[in-house]
C-alpha positions as CSV (number, residue, x, y, z in Angstrom):
1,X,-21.8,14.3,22.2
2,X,-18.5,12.7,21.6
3,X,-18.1,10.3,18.4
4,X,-14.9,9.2,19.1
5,X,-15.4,4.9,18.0
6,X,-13.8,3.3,15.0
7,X,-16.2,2.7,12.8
8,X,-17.5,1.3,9.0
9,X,-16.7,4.6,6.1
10,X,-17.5,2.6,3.4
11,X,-18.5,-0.9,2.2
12,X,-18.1,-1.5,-1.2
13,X,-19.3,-5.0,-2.7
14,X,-18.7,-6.4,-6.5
15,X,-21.9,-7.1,-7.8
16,X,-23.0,-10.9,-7.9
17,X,-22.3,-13.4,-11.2
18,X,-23.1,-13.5,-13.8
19,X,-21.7,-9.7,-13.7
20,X,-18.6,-9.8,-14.6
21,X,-16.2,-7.1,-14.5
22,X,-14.2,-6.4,-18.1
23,X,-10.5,-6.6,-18.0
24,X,-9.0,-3.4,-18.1
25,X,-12.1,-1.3,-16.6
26,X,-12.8,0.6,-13.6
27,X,-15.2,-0.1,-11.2
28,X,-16.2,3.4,-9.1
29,X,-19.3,3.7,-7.4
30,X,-20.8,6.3,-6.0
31,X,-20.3,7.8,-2.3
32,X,-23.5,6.9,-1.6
33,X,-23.8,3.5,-3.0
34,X,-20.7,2.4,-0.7
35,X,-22.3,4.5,2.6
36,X,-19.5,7.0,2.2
37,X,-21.1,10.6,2.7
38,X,-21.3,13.0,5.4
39,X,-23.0,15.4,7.1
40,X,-22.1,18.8,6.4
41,X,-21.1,19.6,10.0
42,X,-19.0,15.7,9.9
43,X,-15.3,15.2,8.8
44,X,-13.6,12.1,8.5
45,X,-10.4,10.0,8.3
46,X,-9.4,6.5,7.2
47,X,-7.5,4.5,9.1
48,X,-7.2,1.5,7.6
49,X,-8.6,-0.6,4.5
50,X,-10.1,-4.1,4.0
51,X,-9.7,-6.4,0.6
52,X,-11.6,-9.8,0.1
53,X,-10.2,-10.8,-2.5
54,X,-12.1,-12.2,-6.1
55,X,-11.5,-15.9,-6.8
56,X,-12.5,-17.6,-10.1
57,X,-15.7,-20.4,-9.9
58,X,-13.5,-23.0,-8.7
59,X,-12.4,-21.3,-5.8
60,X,-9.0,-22.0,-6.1
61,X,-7.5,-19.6,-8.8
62,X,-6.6,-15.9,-8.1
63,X,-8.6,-13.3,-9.8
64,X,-7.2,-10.0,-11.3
65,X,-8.5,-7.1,-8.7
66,X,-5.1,-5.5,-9.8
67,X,-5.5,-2.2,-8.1
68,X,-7.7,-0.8,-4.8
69,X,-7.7,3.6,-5.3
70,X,-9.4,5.7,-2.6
71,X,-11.4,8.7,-3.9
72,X,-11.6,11.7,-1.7
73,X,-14.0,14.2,-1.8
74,X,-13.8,13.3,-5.9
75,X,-10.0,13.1,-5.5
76,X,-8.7,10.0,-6.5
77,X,-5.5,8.9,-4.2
78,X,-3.8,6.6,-6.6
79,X,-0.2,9.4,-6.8
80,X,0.2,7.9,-3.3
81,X,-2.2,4.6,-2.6
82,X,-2.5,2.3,-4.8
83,X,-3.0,-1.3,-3.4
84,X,-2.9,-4.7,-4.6
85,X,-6.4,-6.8,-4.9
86,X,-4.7,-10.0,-5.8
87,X,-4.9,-12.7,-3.4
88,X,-1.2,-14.2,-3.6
89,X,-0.1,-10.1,-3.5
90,X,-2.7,-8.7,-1.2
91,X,-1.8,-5.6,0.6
92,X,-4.9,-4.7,2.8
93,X,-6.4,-8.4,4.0
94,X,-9.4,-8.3,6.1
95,X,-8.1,-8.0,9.6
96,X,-9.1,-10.8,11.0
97,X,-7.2,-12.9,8.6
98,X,-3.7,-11.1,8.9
99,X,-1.0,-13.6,11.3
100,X,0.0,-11.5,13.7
101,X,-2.6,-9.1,13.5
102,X,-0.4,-6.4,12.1
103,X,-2.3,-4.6,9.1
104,X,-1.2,-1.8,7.2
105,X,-2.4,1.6,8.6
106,X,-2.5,4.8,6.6
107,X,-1.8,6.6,10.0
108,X,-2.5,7.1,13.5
109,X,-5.8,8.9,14.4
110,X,-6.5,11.6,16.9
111,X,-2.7,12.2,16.7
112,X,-1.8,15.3,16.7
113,X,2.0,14.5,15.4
114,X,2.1,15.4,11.6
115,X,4.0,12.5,10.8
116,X,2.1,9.9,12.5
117,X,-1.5,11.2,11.5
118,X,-1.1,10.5,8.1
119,X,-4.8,9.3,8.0
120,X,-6.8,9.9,4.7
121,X,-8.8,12.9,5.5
122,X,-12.2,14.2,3.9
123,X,-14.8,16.2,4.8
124,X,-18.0,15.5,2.0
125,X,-17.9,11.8,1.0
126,X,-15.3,8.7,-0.2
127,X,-15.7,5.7,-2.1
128,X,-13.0,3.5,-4.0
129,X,-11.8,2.9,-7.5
130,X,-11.5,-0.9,-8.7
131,X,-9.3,-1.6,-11.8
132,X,-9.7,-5.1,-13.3
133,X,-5.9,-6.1,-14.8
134,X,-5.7,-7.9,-18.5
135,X,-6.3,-10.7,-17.5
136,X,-9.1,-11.8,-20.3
137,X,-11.9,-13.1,-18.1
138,X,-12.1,-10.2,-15.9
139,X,-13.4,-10.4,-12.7
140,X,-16.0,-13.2,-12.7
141,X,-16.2,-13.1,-8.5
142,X,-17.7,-16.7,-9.6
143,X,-16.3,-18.2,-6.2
144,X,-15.6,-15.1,-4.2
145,X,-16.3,-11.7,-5.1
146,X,-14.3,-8.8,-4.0
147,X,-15.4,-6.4,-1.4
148,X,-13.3,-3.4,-0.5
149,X,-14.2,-1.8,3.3
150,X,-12.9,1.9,4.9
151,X,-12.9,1.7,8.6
152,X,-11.8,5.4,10.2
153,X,-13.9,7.6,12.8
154,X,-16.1,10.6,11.8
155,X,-15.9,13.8,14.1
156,X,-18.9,16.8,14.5
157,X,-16.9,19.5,13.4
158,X,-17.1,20.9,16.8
159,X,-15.7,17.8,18.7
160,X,-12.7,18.0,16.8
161,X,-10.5,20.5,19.2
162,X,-11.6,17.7,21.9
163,X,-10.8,14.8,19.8
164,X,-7.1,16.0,18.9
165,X,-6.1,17.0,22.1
166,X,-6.7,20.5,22.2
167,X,-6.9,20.8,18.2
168,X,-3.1,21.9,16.6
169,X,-1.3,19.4,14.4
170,X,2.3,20.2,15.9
171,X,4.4,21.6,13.6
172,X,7.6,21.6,12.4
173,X,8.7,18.3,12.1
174,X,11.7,15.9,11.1
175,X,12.0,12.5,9.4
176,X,15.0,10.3,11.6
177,X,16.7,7.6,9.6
178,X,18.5,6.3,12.8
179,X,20.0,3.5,10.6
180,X,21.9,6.1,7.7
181,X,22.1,8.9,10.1
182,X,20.1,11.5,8.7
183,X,17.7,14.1,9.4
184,X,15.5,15.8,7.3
185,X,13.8,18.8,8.9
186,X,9.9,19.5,7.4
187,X,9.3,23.3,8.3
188,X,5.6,24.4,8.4
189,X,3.5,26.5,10.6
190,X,1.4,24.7,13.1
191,X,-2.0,24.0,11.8
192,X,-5.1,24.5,14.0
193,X,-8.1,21.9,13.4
194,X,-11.3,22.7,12.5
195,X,-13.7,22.3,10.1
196,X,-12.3,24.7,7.8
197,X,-8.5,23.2,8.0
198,X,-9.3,19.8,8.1
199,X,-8.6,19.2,4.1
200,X,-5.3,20.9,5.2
201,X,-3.9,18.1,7.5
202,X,-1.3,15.7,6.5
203,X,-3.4,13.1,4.3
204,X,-6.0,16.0,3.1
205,X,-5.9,16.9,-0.3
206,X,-5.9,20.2,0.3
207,X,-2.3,20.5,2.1
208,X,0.0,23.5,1.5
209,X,3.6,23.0,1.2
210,X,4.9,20.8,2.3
211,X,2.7,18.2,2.0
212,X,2.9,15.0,4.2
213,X,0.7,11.7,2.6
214,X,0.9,8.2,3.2
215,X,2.4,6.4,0.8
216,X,1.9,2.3,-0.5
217,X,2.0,1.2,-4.2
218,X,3.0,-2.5,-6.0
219,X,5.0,-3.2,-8.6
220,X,5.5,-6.0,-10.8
221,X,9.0,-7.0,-13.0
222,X,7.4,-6.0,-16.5
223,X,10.9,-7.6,-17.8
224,X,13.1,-10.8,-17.2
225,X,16.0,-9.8,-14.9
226,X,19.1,-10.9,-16.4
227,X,19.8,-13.8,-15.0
228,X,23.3,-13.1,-13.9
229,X,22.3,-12.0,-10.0
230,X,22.2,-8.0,-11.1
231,X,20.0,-5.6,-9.6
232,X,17.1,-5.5,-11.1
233,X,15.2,-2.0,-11.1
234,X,11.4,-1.5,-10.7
235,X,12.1,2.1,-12.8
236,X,9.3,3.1,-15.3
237,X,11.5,5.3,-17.3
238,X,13.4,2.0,-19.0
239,X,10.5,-0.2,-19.2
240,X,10.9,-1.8,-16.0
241,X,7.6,-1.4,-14.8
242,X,4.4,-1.2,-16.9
243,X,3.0,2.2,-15.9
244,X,4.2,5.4,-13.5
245,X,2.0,4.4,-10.3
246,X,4.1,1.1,-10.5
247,X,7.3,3.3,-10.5
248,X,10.1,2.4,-7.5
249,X,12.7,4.4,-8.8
250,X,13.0,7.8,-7.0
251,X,15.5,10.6,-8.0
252,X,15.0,13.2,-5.5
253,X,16.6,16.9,-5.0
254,X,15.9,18.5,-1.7
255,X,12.3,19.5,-1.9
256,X,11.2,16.4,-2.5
257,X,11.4,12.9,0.3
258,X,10.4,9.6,0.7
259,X,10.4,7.8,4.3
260,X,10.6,4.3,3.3
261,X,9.1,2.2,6.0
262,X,8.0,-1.1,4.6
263,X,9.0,-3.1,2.0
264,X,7.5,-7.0,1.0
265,X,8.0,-9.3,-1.8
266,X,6.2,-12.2,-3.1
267,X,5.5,-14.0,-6.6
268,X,2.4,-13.0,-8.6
269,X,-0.9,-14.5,-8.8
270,X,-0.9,-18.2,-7.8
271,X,2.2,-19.2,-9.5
272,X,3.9,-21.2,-6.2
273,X,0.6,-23.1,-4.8
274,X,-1.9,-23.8,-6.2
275,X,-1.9,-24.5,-9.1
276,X,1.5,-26.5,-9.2
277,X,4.3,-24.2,-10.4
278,X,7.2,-23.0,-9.8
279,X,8.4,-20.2,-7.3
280,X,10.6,-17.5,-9.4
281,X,14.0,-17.6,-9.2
282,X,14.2,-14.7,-7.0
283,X,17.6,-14.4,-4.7
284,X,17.4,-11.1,-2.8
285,X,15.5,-8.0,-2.4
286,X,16.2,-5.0,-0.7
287,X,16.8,-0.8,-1.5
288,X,19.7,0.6,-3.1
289,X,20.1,4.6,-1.5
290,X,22.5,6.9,-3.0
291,X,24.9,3.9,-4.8
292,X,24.9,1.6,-1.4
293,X,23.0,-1.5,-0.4
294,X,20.3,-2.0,2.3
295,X,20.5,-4.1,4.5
296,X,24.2,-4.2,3.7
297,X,25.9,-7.5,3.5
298,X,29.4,-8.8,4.3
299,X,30.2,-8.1,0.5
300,X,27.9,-6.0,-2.3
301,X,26.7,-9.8,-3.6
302,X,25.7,-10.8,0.0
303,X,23.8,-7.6,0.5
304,X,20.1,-7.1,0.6
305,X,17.6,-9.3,2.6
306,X,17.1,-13.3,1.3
307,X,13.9,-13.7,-0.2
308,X,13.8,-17.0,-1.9
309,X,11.6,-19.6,-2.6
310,X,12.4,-21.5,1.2
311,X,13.1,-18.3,3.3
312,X,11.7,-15.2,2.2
313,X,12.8,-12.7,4.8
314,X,9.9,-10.1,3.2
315,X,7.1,-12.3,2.3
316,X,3.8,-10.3,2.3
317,X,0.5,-11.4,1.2
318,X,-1.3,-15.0,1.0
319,X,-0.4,-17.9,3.0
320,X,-1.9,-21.0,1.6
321,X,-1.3,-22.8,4.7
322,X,-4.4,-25.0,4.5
323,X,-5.6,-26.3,0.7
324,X,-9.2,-28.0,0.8
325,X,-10.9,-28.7,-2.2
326,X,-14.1,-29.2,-0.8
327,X,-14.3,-25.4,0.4
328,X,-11.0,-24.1,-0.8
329,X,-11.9,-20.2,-0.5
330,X,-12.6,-17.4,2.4
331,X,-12.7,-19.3,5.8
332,X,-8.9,-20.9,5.0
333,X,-7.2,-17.8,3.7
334,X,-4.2,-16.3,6.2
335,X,-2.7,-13.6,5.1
336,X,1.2,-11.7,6.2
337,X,1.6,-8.2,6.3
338,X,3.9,-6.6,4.5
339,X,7.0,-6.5,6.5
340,X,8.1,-3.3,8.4
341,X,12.2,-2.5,8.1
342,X,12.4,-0.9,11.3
343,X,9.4,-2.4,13.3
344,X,11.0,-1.0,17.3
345,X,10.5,2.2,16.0
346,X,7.5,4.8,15.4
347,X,7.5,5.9,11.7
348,X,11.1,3.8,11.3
349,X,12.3,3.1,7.8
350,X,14.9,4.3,5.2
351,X,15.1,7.9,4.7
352,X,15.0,8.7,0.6
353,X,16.0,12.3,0.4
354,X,18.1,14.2,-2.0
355,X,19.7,11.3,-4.0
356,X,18.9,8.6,-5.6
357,X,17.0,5.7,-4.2
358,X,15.0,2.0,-5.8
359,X,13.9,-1.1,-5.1
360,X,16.0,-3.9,-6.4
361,X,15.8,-7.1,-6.9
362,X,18.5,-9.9,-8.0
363,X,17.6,-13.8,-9.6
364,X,19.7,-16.9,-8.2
365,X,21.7,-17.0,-11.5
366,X,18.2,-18.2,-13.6
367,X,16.5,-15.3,-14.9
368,X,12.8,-14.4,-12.7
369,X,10.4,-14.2,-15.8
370,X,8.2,-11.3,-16.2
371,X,5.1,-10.6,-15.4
372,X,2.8,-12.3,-14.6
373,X,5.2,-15.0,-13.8
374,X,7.2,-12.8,-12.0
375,X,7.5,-11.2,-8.6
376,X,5.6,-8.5,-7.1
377,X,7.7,-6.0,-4.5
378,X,5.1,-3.9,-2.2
379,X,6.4,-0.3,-0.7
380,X,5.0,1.6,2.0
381,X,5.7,4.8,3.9
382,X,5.5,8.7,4.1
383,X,5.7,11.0,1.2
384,X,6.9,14.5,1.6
385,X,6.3,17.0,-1.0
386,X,8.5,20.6,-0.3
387,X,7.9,22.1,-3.8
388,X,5.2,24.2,-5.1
């Protein structure tokens, strides 16, 4: 019998006030607490993850859920996903909320293209890892508590040659960066599914070489830029972000490759509205690749997308359209993806291969303050891993 319906993984809820969740401390419940294990004949894959985010006991401040991990079969994810829990930052809204509709997807399932099925794969159980930031309250959830969901499908290990279009993940492949003009070629055998190679898919932590994951991690400005409209780098190695899974500085040889396919910036916590404050002095954002400028600009000062305070060409996260103080939580929260760079095209983006490539950022000519006054910048796409 075919099982082939999208459907609830795992359902993880933070447990009611007065618990309260230490700052600095991870929250990881079990498979089986969330409803995350399988049958031994079952594998699974995520497509997609849901965040309600924690608000403090008036409802109106953001509360510091500062990182969403997915644990695979014990294998914790964070190398490659690590998403923001922050309402003004969020990177995986509840569907329903999202304008436009357009959520971030960790792949396409039932695709038997390597480089669209990026899908979290796992074949025992999942559940999630919850890190409260510093913030010295923790996570009181006093006027909305957090709750982290995994919707994917789950197969009958013998329904999976059915459910994958005659069961080989097509081999070799290529990354096309239509906008640079390059190619990078990812040379593998094709892979047969089954049971036994499921962990072995693109998005299964048991992949050989190369290895082909989704990729989506945040960053925050751990430092003031410098106030004179320089580029700003999100790099860990010189302090400019506060730990390695924050890290948006990549210096790649050959065997290793980055498809950069979204990119969204927007300031931390609730520093714009509420409560009254002041958006950071943030001018542009965009990527630097191998010593030039995306999008490029007329001159190397006009480069970059605009993302200030009135047009923000990459704003991602919440949109506090509607602010009622009478119920000012859940039902009036909107939220905007984070922008795609090439949205006309499947698995489009910036192609980070071989060379040098970052994140920047550049202030108006007033310095952005760090965090968590700052910005945050949010990266997504495919990671591609040619080494042993």
């Amino acid at each position: 019998m075919d099982h082939f319906e999208l459907r609830l993984l795992a359902d993880y809820i933070q447990p009611a006030p007065p618990a309260v969740q230490a700052a600095n401390t991870w929250n990881r419940p079990t498979p089986l607490a969330v409803g995350g294990e399988l049958e031994q004949d079952e594998r699974g894959e995520i497509v997609f993850m849901e965040i309600q985010p924690p608000v403090d006991g008036i409802g109106i401040n953001d509360e510091d859920l500062r990182a969403v991990v997915v644990i695979l079969d014990g294998h914790e994810t964070r190398e490659y996903i690590s998403l923001s829990g922050i309402r003004s930052t969020l990177m995986a809204p509840p569907k329903e909320r999202i304008w436009g509709a357009k959520l971030y997807s960790f792949g396409t399932p039932r695709s038997t293209n390597p480089l669209l099925n990026t899908t979290l794969k796992y074949k025992q159980n999942v559940t999630v890892a919850c890190l409260a930031g510093p913030a010295a309250a923790g996570i009181t959830g006093a006027g909305q508590g957090y709750r982290v969901r995994l919707w994917g499908y789950v197969y009958k290990t013998v329904e999976l040659a059915a459910a994958f279009d005659g069961g080989v993940m097509q081999f070799p492949t290529y990354f096309n960066d239509h906008a640079r003009g390059r190619i990078c070629h990812i040379v593998k055998k094709a892979i047969k599914i089954d049971g036994d190679s499921w962990m072995t898919l693109p998005g299964g932590v048991h992949q050989g070489i190369p290895k082909i994951n989704p990729f989506a991690r945040f960053a925050y400005n751990a430092l003031a830029t410098d106030g004179q409209q320089g580029d700003y780098q999100f790099r860990f190695t010189n302090g400019g972000v506060g730990n390695e899974n924050e890290n948006l500085y990549f210096e790649f040889d050959e065997k290793d490759a980055l498809l950069v396919e979204g990119l969204g910036v927007n300031a931390s916590f609730d520093t714009l509205i509420p409560p009254g404050g002041v958006f950071p002095s943030l001018a542009r954002t965009g990527l630097r690749i191998d010593g030039d400028y995306h999008p490029k600009g007329q001159t190397t000062r006009l480069s970059l997308f605009p993302t200030d305070a009135l047009m923000n060409q990459l704003t991602y996260g919440w949109l506090p359209i509607v602010l009622n103080t009478a119920a000012p939580i859940a039902p009036l929260d909107i939220y905007s993806a984070i922008p795609k760079l090439n949205p006309h095209r499947p698995r489009g983006g910036y192609l980070i291969w071989n060379e040098i490539g970052m994140v920047v950022i550049r202030d108006n000519g007033v310095a952005v303050p760090p965090a968590p006054l700052g910005v945050t910048v949010a990266l997504t796409g495919i990671r591609v891993e040619m080494r042993g």
